[in-house]
C-alpha positions in Angstrom: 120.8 137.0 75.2 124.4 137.0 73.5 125.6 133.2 75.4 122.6 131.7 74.0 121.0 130.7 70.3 117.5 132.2 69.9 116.2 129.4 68.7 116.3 127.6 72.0 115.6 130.6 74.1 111.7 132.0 74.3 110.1 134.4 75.8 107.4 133.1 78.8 104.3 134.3 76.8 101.6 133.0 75.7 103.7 131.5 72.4 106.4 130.3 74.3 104.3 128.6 76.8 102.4 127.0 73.8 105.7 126.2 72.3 107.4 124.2 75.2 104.2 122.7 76.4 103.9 121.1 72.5 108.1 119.8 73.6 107.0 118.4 76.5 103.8 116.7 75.2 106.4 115.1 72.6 109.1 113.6 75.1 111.6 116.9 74.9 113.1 118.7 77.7 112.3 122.8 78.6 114.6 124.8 81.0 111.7 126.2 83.2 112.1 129.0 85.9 110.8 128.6 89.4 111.3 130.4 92.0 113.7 128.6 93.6 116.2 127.8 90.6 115.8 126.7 86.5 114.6 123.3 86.7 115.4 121.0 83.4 111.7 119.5 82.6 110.1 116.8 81.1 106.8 114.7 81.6 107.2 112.6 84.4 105.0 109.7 83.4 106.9 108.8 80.3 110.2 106.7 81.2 111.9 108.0 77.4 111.1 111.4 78.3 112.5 111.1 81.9 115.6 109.6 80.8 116.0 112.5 78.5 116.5 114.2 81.6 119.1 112.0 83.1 121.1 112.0 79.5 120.9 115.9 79.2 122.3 116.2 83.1 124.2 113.4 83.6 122.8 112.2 86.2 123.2 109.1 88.0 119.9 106.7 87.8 119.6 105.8 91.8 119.1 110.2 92.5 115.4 110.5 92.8 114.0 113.2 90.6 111.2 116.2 92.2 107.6 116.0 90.3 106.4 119.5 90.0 102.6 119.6 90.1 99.8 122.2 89.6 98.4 122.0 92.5 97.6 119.6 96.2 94.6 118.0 94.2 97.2 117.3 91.9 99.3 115.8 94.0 97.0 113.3 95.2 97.0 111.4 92.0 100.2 110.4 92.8 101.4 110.1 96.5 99.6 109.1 99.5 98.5 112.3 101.7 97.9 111.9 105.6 97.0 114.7 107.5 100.5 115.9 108.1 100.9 116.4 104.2 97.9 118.3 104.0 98.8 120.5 106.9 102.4 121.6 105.1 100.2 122.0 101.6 98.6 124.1 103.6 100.9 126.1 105.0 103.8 126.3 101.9 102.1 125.4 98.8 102.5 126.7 96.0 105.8 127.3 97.1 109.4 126.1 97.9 108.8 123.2 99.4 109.2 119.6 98.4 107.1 116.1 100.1 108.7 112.7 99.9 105.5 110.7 100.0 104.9 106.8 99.9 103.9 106.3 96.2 100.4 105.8 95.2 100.3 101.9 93.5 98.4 102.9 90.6 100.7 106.2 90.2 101.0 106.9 86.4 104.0 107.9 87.1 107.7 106.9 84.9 109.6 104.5 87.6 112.5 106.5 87.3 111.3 109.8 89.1 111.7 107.5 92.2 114.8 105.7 91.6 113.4 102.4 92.9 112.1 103.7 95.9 108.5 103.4 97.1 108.3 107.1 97.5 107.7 109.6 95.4 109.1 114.0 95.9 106.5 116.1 95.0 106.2 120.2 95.2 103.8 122.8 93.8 105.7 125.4 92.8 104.6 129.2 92.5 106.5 130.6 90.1 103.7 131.8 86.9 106.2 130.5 84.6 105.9 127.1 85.4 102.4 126.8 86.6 101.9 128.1 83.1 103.5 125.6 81.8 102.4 122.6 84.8 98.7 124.2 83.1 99.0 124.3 79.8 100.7 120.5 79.0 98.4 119.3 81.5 101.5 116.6 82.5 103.4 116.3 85.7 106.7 117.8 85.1 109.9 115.9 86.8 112.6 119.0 86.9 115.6 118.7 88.7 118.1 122.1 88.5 118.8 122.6 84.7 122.6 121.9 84.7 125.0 118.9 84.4 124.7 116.7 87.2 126.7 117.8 90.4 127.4 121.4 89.1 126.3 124.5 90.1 122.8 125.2 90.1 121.3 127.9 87.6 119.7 131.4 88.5 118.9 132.3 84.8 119.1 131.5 81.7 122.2 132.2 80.9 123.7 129.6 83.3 121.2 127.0 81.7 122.6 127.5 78.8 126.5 128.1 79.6 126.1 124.2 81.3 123.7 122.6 79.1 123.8 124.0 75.6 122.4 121.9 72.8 121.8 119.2 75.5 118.2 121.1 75.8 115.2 121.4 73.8 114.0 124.7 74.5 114.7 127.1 77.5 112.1 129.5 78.8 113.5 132.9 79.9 111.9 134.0 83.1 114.7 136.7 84.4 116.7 136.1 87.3 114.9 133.5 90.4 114.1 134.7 93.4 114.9 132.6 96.1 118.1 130.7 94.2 118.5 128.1 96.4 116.4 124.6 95.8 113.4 123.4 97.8 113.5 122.2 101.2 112.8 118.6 101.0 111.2 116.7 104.0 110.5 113.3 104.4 107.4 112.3 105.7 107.5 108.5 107.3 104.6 106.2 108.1 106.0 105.8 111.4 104.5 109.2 112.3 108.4 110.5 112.5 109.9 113.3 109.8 113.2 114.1 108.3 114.4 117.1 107.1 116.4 115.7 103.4 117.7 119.0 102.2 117.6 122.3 104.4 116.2 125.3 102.0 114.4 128.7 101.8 111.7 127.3 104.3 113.4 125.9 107.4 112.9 122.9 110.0 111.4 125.3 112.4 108.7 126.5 110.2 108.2 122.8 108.8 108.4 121.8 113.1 105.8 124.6 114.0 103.3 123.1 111.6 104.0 119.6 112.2 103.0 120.4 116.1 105.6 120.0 119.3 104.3 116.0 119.4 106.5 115.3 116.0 109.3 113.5 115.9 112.4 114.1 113.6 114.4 111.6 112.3 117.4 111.1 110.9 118.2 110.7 107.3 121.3 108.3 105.8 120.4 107.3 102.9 120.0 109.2 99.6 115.8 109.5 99.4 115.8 113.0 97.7 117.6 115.5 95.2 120.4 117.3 96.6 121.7 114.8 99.5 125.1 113.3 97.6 127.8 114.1 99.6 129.1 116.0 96.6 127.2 118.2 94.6 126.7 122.0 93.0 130.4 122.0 92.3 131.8 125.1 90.8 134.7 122.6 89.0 137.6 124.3 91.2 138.8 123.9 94.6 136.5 125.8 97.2 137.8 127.1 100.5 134.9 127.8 103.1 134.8 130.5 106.1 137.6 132.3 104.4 138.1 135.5 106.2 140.5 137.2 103.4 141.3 135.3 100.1 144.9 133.9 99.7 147.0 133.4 96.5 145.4 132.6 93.8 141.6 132.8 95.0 138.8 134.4 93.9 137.2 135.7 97.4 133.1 135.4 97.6 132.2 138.0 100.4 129.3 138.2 103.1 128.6 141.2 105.3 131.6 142.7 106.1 134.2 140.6 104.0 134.0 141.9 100.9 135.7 140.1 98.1 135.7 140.0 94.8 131.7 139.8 94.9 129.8 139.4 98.1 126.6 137.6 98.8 125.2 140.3 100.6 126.8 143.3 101.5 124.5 144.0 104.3 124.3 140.8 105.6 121.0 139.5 104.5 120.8 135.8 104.7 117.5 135.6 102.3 119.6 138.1 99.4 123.0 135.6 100.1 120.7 132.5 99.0 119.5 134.6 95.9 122.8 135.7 95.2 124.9 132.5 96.0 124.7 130.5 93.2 125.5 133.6 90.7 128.4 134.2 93.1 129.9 130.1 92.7 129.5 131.1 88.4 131.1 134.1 88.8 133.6 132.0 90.9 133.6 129.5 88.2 134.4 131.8 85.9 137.1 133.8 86.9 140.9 133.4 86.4 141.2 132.3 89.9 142.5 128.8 90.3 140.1 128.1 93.3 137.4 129.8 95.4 136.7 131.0 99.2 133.8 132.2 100.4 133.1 133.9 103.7 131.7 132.5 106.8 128.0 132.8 106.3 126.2 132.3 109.7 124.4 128.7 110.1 120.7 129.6 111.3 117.4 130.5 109.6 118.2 130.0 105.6 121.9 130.3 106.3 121.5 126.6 107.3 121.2 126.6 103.3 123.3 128.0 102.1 125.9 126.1 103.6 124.6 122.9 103.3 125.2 123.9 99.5 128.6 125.5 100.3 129.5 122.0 102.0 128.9 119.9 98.9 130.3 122.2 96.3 133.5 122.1 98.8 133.2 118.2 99.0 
């Protein structure tokens, strides 16, 4: 990869897996693929190595932090599980979606993976990459995207490095993600109720059908999760949204009809637009452009996504 230094960048074998799981058994950090985006990680139950995190990114302290886990059995160890949780485990694990669960008390867990609260985000993901890795170090990994705080997610390795640099131990190249939008994050409350945190590749309707017609959904207004500051995966110039033709000065990002400069899907395909979208804002990012519009993409099914993320990168 010509952006990047080889001595940061590994191949996902069996080496490289060996390599990065020997990092994060020593405090480090590893860009990690998922399939949802490159998440920066380092083992959650060690407060030096979880601020390593925060200092590489950026990030401010009270924005909870997602523990990636092997497995539901996992899990357990560290959250408590009613039958709700077990049902969406169920039904979307491993996969692309992320619990906020009350905290188990004896949780060997770092305190800042929760930000003070008494709840903890936890998701199984299924890319091999990192269950290799979740495997092989034998840790709970907290791994937010693998960018500085607020920017625009990254989709490959390339973009991990182009926003983080030296700023990361090592980064494990995995390709291109798949679904390139984050986790959908739901809240599940004590009260019996639910709240849907941060819309993503799985949506409230599929979380609502499992959940059973009896369940309540609640609102959300305070930050409890990744991904809910009013302003986030900024591209670092001014963004125009439902831009039907690109004025002075603009780089145009496309859907279905409107073309642009690049397009999200040609076609129209909501679930290739969420692959594509955060590629298209680096692009964007990139370009000689002073700012950036991007088509109206339409709000149902995983386009509820994608603009959600189009919302805070234009805030």
């Amino acid at each position: 990869m010509e952006p990047t230094k080889p001595s940061k960048v590994h191949l996902p074998d069996n080496q490289g897996i060996e390599h990065a799981a020997q990092v994060i058994a020593d405090g480090g950090t590893v860009a990690v693929p998922t399939e949802t985006v490159y998440g920066l990680a380092a083992r959650a139950d060690q407060d030096e190595a979880v601020a390593g995190i925060y200092r590489a990114k950026g990030r401010p302290d009270f924005n909870p932090l997602i523990v990636h886990v092997p497995d539901v059995t996992a899990a357990q160890q560290y959250a408590l599980f009613d039958g709700r949780a077990l049902a969406l485990a169920e039904a979307f694990w491993p996969g692309a979606l992320t619990m906020v669960l009350p905290r188990r008390s004896d949780a060997r867990l770092a305190a800042a993976v929760s930000a003070g609260l008494p709840t903890v985000a936890l998701r199984c993901p299924a890319h091999p990459v990192m269950q290799a890795l979740l495997k092989t170090c034998g840790l709970p990994l907290a791994a937010p995207s693998a960018n500085r705080s607020g920017g625009v997610s990254p989709t490959s390795a390339v973009h991990v490095w182009a926003s983080l640099g030296e700023r990361v131990d090592v980064i494990l190249d995995g390709g291109e993600t798949e679904r390139g939008i984050e986790s959908t994050i739901v809240g599940l409350r004590e009260d019996g109720t639910w709240s849907l945190l941060r819309p993503g590749p799985i949506t409230g309707e599929e979380i609502a059908m499992v959940l059973g017609k009896g369940s309540t959904a609640a609102q959300s207004t305070r930050i409890e999760a990744p991904g809910q500051m009013t302003s986030h995966y900024a591209p670092g110039k001014p963004v125009r949204l439902n831009a039907e033709a690109a004025r002075d000065g603009e780089f145009l990002i496309g859907f279905g009809a409107i073309a642009g400069h690049v397009s999200l899907s040609a076609t129209g395909d909501l679930a290739q637009a969420a692959a594509r979208l955060y590629a298209c804002l680096h692009l964007g990012a990139e370009a000689v452009e002073k700012a950036i519009a991007v088509a109206p993409v339409p709000d149902e099914g995983i386009g509820a996504a994608i603009n959600d993320r189009l919302r805070r990168a234009a805030a």
